[in-house]
MARZA-285623 format. One record per atom (N, C-alpha, C): residue number from 1; residue in three letters; atom name; x, y, z. Coordinates in Angstrom, 1 decimal, padded with zeros to 4 digits. Atoms other than C-alpha are relative to their C-alpha. Example, Ala and Ser with C-alpha at 12.3 -4.5 7.8 and 13.67 -1.06 7.14 Angstrom:
2
+-----+------+------+--------+--------+--------+
|  nr | rest | atom |     xx |     yy |     zz |
+-----+------+------+--------+--------+--------+
|   1 |  Ala |    N |  000.9 | -001.2 |  000.0 |
|   1 |  Ala |   CA |  012.3 | -004.5 |  007.8 |
|   1 |  Ala |    C |  000.9 |  001.2 |  000.0 |
|   2 |  Ser |    N | -000.9 | -001.1 |  000.0 |
|   2 |  Ser |   CA |  013.7 | -001.1 |  007.1 |
|   2 |  Ser |    C | -000.8 |  001.1 |  000.8 |
+-----+------+------+--------+--------+--------+
//
This chain:
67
+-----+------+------+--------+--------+--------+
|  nr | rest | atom |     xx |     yy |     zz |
+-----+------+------+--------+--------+--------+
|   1 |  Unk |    N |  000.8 | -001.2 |  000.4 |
|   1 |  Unk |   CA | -003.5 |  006.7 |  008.8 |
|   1 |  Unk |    C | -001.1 |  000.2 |  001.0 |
|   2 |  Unk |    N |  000.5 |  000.1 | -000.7 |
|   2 |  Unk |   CA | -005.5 |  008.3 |  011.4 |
|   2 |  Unk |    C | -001.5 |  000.6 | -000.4 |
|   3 |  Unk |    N |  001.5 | -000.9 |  000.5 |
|   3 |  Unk |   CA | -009.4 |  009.0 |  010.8 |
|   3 |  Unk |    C | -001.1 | -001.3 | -001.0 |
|   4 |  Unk |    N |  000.1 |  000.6 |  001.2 |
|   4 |  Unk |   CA | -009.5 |  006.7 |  008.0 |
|   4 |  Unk |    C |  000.5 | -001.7 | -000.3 |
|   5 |  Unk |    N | -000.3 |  001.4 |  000.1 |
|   5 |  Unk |   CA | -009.2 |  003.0 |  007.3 |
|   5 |  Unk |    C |  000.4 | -000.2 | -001.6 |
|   6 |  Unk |    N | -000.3 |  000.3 |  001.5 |
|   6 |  Unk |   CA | -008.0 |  001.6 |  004.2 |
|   6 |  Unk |    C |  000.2 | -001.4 | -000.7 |
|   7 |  Unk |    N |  000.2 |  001.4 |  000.8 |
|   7 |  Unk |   CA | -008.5 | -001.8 |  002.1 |
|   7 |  Unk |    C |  001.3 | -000.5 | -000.4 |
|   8 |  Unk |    N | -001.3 |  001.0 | -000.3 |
|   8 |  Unk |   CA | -005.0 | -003.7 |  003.0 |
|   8 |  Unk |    C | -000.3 | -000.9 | -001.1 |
|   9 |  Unk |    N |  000.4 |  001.3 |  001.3 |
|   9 |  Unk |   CA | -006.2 | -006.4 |  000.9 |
|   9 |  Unk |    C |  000.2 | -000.3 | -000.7 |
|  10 |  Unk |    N |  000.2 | -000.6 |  001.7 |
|  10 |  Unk |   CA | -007.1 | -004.5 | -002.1 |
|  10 |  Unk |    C |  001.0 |  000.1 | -000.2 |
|  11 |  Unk |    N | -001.6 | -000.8 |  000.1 |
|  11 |  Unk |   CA | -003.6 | -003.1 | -002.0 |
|  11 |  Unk |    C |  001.1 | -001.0 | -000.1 |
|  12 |  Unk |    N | -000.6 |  001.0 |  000.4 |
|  12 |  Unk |   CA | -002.1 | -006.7 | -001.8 |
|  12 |  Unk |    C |  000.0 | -000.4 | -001.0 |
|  13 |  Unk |    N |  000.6 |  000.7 |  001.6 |
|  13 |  Unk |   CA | -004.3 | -008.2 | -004.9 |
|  13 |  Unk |    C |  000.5 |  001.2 | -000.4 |
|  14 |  Unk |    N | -000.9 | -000.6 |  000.6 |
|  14 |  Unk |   CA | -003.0 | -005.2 | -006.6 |
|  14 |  Unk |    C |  001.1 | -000.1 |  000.0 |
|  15 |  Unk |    N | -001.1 |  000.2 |  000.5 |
|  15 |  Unk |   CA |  000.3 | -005.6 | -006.2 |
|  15 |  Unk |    C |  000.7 | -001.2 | -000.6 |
|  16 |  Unk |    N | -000.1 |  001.0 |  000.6 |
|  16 |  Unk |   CA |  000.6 | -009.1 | -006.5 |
|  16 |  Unk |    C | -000.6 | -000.3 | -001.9 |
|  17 |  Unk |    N |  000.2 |  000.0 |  001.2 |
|  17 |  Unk |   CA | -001.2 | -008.7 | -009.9 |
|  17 |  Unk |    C |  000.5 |  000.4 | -000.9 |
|  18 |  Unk |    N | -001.2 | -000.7 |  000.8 |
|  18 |  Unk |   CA |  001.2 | -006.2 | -011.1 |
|  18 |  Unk |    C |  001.0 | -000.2 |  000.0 |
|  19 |  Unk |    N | -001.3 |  000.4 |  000.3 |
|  19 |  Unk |   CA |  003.7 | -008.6 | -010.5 |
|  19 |  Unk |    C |  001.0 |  000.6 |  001.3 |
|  20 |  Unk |    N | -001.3 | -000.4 | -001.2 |
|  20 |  Unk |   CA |  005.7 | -006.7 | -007.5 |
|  20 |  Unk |    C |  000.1 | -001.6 |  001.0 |
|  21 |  Unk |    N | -000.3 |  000.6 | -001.2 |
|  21 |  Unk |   CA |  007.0 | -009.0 | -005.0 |
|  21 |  Unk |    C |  000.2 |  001.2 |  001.6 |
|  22 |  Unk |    N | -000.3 | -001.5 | -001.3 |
|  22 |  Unk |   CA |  007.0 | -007.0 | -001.4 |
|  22 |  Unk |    C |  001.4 |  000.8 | -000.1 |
|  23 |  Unk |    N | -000.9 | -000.7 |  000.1 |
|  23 |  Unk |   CA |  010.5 | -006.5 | -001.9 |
|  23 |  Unk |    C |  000.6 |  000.4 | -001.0 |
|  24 |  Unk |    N | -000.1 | -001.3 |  001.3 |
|  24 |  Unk |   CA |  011.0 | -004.8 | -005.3 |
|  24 |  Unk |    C | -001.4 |  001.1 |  000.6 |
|  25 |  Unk |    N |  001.1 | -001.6 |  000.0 |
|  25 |  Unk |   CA |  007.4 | -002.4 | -004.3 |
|  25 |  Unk |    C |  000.7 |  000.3 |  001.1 |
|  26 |  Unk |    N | -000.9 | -000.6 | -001.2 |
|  26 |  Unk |   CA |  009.6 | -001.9 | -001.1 |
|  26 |  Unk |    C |  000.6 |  000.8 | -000.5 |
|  27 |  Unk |    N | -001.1 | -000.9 |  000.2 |
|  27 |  Unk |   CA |  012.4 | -000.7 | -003.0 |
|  27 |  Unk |    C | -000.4 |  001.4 | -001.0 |
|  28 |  Unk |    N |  000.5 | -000.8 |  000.5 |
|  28 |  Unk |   CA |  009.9 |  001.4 | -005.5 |
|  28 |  Unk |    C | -000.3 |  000.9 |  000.8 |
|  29 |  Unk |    N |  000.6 | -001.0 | -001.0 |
|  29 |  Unk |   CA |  008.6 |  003.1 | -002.5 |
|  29 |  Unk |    C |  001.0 |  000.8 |  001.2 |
|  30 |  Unk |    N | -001.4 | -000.7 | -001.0 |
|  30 |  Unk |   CA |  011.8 |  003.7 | -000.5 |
|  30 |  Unk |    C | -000.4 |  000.2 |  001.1 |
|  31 |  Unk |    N |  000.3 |  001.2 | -001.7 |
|  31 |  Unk |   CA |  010.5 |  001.1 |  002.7 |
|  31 |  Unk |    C |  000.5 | -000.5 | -000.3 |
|  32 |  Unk |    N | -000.1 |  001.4 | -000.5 |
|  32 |  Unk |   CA |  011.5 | -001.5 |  004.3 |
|  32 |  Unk |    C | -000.9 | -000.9 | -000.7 |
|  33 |  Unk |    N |  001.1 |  001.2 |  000.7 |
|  33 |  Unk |   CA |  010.1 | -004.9 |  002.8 |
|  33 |  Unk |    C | -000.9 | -000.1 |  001.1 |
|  34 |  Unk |    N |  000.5 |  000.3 | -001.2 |
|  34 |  Unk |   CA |  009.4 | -005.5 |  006.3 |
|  34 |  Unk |    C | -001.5 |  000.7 |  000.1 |
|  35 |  Unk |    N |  001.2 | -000.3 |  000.1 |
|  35 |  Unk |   CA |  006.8 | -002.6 |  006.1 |
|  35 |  Unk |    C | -001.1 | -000.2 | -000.7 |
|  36 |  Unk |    N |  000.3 |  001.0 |  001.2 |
|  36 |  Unk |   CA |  005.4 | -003.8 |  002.9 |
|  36 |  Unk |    C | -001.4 | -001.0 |  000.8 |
|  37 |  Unk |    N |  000.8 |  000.6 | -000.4 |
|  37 |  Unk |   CA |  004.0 | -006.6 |  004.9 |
|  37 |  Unk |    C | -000.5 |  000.9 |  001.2 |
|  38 |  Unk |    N |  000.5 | -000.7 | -000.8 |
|  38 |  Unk |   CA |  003.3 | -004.5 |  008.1 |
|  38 |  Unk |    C | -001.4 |  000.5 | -000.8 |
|  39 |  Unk |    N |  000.8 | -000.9 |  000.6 |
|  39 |  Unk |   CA |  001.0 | -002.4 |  005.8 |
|  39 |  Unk |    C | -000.8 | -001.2 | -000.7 |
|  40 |  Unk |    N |  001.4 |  001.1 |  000.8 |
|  40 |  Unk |   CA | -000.9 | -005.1 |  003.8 |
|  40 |  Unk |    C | -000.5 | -001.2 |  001.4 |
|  41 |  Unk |    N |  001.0 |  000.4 | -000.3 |
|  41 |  Unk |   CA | -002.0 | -006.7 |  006.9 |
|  41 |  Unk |    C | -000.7 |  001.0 |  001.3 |
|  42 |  Unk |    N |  000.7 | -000.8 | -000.5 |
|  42 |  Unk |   CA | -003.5 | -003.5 |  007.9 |
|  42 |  Unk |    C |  000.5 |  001.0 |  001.0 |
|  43 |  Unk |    N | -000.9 | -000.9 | -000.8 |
|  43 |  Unk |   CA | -001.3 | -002.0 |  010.3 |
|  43 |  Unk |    C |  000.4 |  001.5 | -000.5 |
|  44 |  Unk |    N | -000.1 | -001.4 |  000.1 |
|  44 |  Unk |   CA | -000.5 |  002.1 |  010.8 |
|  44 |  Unk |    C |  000.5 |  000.4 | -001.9 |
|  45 |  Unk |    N | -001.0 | -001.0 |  000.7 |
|  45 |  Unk |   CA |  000.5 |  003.8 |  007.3 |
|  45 |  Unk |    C | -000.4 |  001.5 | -000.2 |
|  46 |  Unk |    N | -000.2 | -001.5 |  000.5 |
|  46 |  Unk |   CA |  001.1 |  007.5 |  006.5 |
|  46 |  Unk |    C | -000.9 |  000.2 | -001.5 |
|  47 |  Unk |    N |  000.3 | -000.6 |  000.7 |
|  47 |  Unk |   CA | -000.8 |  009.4 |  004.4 |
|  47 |  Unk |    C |  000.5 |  000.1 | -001.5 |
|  48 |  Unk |    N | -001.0 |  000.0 |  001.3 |
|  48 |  Unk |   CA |  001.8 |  009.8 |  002.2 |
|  48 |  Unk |    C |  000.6 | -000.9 | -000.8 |
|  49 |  Unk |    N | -000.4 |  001.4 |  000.3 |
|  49 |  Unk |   CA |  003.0 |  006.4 |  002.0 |
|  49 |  Unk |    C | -001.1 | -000.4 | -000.8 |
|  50 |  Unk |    N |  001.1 |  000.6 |  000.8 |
|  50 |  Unk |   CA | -000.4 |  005.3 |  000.6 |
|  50 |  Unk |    C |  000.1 |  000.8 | -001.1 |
|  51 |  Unk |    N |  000.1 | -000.8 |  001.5 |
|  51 |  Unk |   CA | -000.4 |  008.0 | -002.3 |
|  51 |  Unk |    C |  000.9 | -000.5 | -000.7 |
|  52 |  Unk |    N | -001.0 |  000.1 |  000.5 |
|  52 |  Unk |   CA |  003.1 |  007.3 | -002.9 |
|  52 |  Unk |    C | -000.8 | -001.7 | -000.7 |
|  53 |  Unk |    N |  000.3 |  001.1 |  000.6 |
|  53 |  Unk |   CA |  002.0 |  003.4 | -003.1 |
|  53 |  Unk |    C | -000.9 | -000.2 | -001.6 |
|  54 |  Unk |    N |  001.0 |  000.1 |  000.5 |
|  54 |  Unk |   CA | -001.2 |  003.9 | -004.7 |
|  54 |  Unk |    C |  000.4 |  000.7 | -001.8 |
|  55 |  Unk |    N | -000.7 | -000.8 |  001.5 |
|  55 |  Unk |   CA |  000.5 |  006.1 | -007.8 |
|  55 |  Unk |    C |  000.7 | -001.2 | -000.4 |
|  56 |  Unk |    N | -001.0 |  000.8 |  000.4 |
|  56 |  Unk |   CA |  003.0 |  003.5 | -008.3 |
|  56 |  Unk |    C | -001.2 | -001.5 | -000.3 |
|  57 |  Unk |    N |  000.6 |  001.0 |  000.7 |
|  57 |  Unk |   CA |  000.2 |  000.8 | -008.8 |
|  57 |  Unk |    C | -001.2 |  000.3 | -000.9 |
|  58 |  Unk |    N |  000.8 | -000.5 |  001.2 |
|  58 |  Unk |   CA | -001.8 |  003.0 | -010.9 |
|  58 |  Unk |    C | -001.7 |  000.6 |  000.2 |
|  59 |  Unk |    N |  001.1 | -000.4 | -000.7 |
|  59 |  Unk |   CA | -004.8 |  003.9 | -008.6 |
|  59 |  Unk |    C |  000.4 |  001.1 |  000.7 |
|  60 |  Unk |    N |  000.4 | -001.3 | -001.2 |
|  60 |  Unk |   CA | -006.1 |  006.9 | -005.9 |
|  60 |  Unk |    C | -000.3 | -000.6 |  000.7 |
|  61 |  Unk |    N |  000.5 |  000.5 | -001.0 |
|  61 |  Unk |   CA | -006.1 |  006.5 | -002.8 |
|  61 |  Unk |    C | -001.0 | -000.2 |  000.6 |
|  62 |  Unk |    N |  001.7 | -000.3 |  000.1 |
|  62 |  Unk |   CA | -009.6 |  007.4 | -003.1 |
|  62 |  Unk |    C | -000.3 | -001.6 |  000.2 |
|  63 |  Unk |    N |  000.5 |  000.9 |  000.3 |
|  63 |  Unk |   CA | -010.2 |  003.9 | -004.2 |
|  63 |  Unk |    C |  000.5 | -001.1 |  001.0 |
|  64 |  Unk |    N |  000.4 |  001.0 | -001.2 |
|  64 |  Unk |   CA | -008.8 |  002.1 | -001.0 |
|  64 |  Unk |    C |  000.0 |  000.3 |  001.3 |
|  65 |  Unk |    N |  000.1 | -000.2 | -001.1 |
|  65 |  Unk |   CA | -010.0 |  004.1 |  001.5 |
|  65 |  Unk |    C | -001.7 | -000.2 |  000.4 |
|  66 |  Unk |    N |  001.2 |  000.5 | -000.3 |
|  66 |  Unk |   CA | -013.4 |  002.7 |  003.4 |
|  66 |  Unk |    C | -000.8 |  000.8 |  001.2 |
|  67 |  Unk |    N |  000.6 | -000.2 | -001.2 |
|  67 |  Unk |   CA | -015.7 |  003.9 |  005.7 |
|  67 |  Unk |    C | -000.2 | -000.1 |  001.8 |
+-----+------+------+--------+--------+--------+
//
């Protein structure tokens, strides 16, 4: 995501709290597991990809995008 940083982290402890393993939120999101991890340790994602994520764990992207 270009412009914009976003709280990888946060986005881990959430999912792991809600129970996903990378590869079931993979297959919720219709990625690669592979990216899954790419993406929680901060690496490029899409705009879209984060909404998509961020609905599926029950948050706005609002809430992991930082400064």
């Amino acid at each position: 995501m270009k412009g914009k940083e976003y709280d990888y982290k946060k986005l881990q402890k959430l999912r792991r709290k809600l129970g996903f393993t990378q590869v079931t939120f993979a297959e919720k999101c219709g990625i690669h597991p592979g990216s899954v991890s790419r993406i929680e340790r901060g690496e490029y994602v899409s705009y879209g990809l984060l909404n998509e994520m961020t609905r599926l764990l029950g948050v706005t992207v609002k809430e992991f995008l930082t400064d």
